[in-house]
N, CA and C atoms as a LAMMPS dump frame, in Angstrom:
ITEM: TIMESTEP
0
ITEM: NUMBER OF ATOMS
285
ITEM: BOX BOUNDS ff ff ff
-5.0000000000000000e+02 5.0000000000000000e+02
-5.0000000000000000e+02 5.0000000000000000e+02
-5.0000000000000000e+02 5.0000000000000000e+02
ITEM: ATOMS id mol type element x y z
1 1 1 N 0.843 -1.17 0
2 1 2 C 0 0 0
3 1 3 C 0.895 1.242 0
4 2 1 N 0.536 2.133 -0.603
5 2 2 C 1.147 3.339 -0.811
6 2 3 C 0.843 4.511 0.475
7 3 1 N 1.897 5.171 0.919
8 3 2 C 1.969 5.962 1.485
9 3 3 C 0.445 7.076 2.106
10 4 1 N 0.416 7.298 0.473
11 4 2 C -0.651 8.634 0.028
12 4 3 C -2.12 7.409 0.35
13 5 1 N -2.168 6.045 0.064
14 5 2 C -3.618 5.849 0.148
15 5 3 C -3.932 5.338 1.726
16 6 1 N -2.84 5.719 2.832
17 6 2 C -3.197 5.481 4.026
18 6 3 C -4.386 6.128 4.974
19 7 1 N -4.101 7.317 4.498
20 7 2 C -4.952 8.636 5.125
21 7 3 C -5.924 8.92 4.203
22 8 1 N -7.125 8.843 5.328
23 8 2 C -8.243 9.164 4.457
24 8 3 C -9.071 10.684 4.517
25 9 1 N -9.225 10.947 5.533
26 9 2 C -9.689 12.266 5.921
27 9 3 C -9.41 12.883 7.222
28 10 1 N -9.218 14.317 7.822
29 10 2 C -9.377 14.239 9.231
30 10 3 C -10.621 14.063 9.79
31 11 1 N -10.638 13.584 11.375
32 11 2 C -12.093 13.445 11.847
33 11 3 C -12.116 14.687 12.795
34 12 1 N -12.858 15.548 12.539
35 12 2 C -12.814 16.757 13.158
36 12 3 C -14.55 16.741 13.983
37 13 1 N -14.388 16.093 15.602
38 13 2 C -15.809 16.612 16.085
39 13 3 C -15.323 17.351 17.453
40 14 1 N -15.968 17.478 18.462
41 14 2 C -15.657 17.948 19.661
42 14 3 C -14.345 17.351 20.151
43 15 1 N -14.752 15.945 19.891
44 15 2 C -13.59 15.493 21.4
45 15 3 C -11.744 15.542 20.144
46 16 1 N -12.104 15.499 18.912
47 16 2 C -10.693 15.629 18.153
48 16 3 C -10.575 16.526 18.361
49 17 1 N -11.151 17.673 18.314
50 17 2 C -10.747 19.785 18.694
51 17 3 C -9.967 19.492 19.913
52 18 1 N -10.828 19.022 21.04
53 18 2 C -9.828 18.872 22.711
54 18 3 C -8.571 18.117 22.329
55 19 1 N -8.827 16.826 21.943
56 19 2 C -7.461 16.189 21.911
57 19 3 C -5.975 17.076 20.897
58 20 1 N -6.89 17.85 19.888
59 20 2 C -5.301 18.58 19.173
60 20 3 C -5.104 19.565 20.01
61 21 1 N -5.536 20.142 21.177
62 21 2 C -4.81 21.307 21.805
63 21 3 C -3.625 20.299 22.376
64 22 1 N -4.006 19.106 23.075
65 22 2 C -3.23 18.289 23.745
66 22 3 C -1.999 17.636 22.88
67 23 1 N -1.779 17.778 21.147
68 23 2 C -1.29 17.354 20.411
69 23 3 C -1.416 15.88 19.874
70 24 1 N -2.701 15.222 19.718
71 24 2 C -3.155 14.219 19.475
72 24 3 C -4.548 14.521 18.321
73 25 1 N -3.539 14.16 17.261
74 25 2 C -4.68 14.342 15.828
75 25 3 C -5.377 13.291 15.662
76 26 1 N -6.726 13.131 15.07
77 26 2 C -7.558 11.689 14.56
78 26 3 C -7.754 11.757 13.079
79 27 1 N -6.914 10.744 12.292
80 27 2 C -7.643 10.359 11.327
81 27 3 C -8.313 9.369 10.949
82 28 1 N -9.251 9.25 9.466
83 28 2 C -9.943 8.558 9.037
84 28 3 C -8.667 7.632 8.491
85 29 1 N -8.121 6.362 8.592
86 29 2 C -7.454 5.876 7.734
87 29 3 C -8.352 4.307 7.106
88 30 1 N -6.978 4.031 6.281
89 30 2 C -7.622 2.53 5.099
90 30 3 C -7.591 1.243 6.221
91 31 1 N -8.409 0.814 6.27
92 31 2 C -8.833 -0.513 6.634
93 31 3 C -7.536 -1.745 7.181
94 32 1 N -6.854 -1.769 5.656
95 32 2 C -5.65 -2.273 5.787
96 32 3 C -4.244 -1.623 6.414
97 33 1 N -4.48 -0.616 6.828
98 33 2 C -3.111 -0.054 7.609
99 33 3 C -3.087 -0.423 9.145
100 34 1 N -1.956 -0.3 9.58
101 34 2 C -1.162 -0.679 10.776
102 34 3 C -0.37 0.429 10.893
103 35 1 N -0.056 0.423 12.688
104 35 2 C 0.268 1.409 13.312
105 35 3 C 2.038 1.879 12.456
106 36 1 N 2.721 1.15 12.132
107 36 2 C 3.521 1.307 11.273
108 36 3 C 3.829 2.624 9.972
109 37 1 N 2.257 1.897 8.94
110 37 2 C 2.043 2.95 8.272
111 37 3 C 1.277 4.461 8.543
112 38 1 N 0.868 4.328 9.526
113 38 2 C -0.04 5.27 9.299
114 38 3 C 1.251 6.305 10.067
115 39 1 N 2.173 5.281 10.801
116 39 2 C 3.311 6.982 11.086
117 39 3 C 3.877 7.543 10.023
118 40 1 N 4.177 6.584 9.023
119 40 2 C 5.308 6.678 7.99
120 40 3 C 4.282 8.069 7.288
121 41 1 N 3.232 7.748 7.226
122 41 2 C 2.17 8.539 6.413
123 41 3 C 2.061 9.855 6.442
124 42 1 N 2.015 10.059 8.169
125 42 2 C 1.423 11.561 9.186
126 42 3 C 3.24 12.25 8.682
127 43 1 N 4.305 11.565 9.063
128 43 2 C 5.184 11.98 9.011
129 43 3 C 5.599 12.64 7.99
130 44 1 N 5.46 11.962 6.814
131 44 2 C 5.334 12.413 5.617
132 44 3 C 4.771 13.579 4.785
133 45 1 N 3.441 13.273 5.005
134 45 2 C 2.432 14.184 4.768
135 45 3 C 2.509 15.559 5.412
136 46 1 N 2.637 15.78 6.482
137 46 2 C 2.742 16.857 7.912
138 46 3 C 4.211 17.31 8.133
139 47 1 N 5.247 16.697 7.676
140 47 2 C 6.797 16.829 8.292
141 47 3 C 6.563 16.859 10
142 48 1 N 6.209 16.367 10.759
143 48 2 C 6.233 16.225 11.747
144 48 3 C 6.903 15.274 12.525
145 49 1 N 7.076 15.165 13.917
146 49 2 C 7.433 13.744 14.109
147 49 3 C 6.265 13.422 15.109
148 50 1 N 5.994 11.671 14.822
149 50 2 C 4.935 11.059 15.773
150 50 3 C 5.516 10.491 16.754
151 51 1 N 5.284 10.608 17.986
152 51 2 C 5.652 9.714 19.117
153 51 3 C 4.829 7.945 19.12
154 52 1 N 3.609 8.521 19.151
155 52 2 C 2.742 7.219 19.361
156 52 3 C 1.647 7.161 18.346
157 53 1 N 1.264 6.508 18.097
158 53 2 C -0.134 5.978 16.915
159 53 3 C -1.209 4.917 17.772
160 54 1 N -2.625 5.288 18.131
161 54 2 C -3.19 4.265 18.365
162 54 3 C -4.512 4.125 17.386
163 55 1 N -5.098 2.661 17.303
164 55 2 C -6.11 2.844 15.828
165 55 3 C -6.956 1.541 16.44
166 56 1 N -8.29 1.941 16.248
167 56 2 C -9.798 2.066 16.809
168 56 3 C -10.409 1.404 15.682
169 57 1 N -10.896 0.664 15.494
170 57 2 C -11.401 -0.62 14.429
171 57 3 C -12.728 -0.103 15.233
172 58 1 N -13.601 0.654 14.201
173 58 2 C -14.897 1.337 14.205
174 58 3 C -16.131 0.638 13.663
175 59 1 N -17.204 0.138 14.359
176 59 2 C -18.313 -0.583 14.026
177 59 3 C -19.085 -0.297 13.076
178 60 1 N -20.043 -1.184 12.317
179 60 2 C -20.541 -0.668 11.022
180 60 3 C -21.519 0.112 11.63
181 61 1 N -22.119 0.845 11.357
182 61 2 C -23.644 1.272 12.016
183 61 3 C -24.896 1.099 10.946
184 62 1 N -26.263 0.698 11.538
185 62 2 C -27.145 0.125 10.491
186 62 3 C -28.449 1.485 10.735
187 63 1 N -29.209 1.694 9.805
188 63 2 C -29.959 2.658 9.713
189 63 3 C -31.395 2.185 9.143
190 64 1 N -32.234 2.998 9.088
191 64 2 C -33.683 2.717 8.56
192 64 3 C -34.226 3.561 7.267
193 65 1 N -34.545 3.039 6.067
194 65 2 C -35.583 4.047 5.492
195 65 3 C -36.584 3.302 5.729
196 66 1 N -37.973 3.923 6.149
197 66 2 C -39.075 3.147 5.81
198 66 3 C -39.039 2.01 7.336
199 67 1 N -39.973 0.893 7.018
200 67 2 C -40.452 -0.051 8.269
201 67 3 C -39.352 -1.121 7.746
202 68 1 N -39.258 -1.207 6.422
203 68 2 C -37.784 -2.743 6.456
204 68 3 C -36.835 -2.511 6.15
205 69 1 N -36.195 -1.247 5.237
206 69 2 C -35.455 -1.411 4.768
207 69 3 C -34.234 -0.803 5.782
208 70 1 N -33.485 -1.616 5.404
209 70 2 C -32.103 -1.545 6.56
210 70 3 C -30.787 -1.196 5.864
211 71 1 N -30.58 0.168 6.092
212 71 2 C -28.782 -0.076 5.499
213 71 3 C -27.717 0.002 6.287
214 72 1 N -26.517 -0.625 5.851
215 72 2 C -25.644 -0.71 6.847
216 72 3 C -24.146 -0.05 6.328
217 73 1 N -24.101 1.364 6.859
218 73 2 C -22.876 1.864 6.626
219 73 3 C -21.507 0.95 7.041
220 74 1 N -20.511 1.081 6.474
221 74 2 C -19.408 0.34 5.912
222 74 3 C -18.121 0.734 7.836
223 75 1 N -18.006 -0.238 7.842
224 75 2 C -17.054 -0.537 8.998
225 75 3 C -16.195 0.356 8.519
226 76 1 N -14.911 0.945 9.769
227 76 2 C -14.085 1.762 9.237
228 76 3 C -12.805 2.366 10.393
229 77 1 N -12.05 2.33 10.187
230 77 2 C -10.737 2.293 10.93
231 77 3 C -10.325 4.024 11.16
232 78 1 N -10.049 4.416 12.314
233 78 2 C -9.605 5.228 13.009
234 78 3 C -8.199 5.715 13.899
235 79 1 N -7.256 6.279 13.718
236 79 2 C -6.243 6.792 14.228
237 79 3 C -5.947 8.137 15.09
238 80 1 N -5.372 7.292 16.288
239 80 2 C -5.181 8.742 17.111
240 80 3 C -3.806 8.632 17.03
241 81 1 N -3.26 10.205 16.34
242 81 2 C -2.029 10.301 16.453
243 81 3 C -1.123 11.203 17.262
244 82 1 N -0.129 10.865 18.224
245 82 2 C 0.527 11.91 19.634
246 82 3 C 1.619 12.319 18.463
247 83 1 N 2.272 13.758 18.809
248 83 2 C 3.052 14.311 18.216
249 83 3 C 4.077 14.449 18.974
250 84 1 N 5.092 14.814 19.146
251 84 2 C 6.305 15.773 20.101
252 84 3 C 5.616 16.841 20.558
253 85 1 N 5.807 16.853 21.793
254 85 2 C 5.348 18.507 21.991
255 85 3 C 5.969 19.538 21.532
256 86 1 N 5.296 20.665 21.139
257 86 2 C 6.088 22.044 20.77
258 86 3 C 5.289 21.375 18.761
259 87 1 N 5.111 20.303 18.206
260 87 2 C 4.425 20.269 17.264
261 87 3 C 3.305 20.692 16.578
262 88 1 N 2.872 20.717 15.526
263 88 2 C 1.44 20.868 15.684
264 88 3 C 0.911 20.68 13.819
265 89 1 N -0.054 20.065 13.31
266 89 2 C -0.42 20.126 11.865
267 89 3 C -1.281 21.406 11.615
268 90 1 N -0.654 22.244 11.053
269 90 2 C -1.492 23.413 10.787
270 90 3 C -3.021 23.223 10.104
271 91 1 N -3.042 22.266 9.461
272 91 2 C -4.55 21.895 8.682
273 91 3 C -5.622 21.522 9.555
274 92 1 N -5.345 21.49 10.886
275 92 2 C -6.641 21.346 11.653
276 92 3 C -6.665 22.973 12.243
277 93 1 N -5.979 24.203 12.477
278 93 2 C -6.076 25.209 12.8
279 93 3 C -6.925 25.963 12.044
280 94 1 N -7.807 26.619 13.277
281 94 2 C -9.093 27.326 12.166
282 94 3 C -10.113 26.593 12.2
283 95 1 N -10.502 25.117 12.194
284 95 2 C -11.246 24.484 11.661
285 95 3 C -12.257 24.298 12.801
């Protein structure tokens, strides 16, 4: 797997805003990555350095239209990433 198709989006809700003051970013990553890649990735991408990587294997969630019909959004993998302190990814600033 390539570098660039590790990272999928940032997850930007309340509790990711608290955790980046603390220097701990969340991304959306690919299914198939490991704590490995997804540093090689942040590092890359960000020039930063990562201390720690932890990643959250996220449940499908199922929904309703109507009385039967059932859909079931797609399982999906999550990364919390610690930085060095004194770091920081400017692309969550502002946001």
């Amino acid at each position: 797997m390539h570098l660039y198709e590790v990272l999928r989006r940032p997850v930007i809700t309340e509790k990711s805003s608290a955790l980046a003051e603390k220097g701990k970013y969340v991304f959306e990553v690919d299914r198939r990555a490991n704590k490995a890649l997804v540093k090689a990735a942040v590092e890359k991408a960000f020039n930063v350095t990562v201390v720690d990587v932890n990643i959250v294997s996220m449940k499908p969630k199922r929904s309703r239209y109507g009385r039967r019909v059932v859909v079931k959004q797609p399982a999906w993998k999550k990364a919390i990433v610690t930085l060095t302190p004194g770091q920081r990814i400017e692309f969550f600033e502002g946001v």
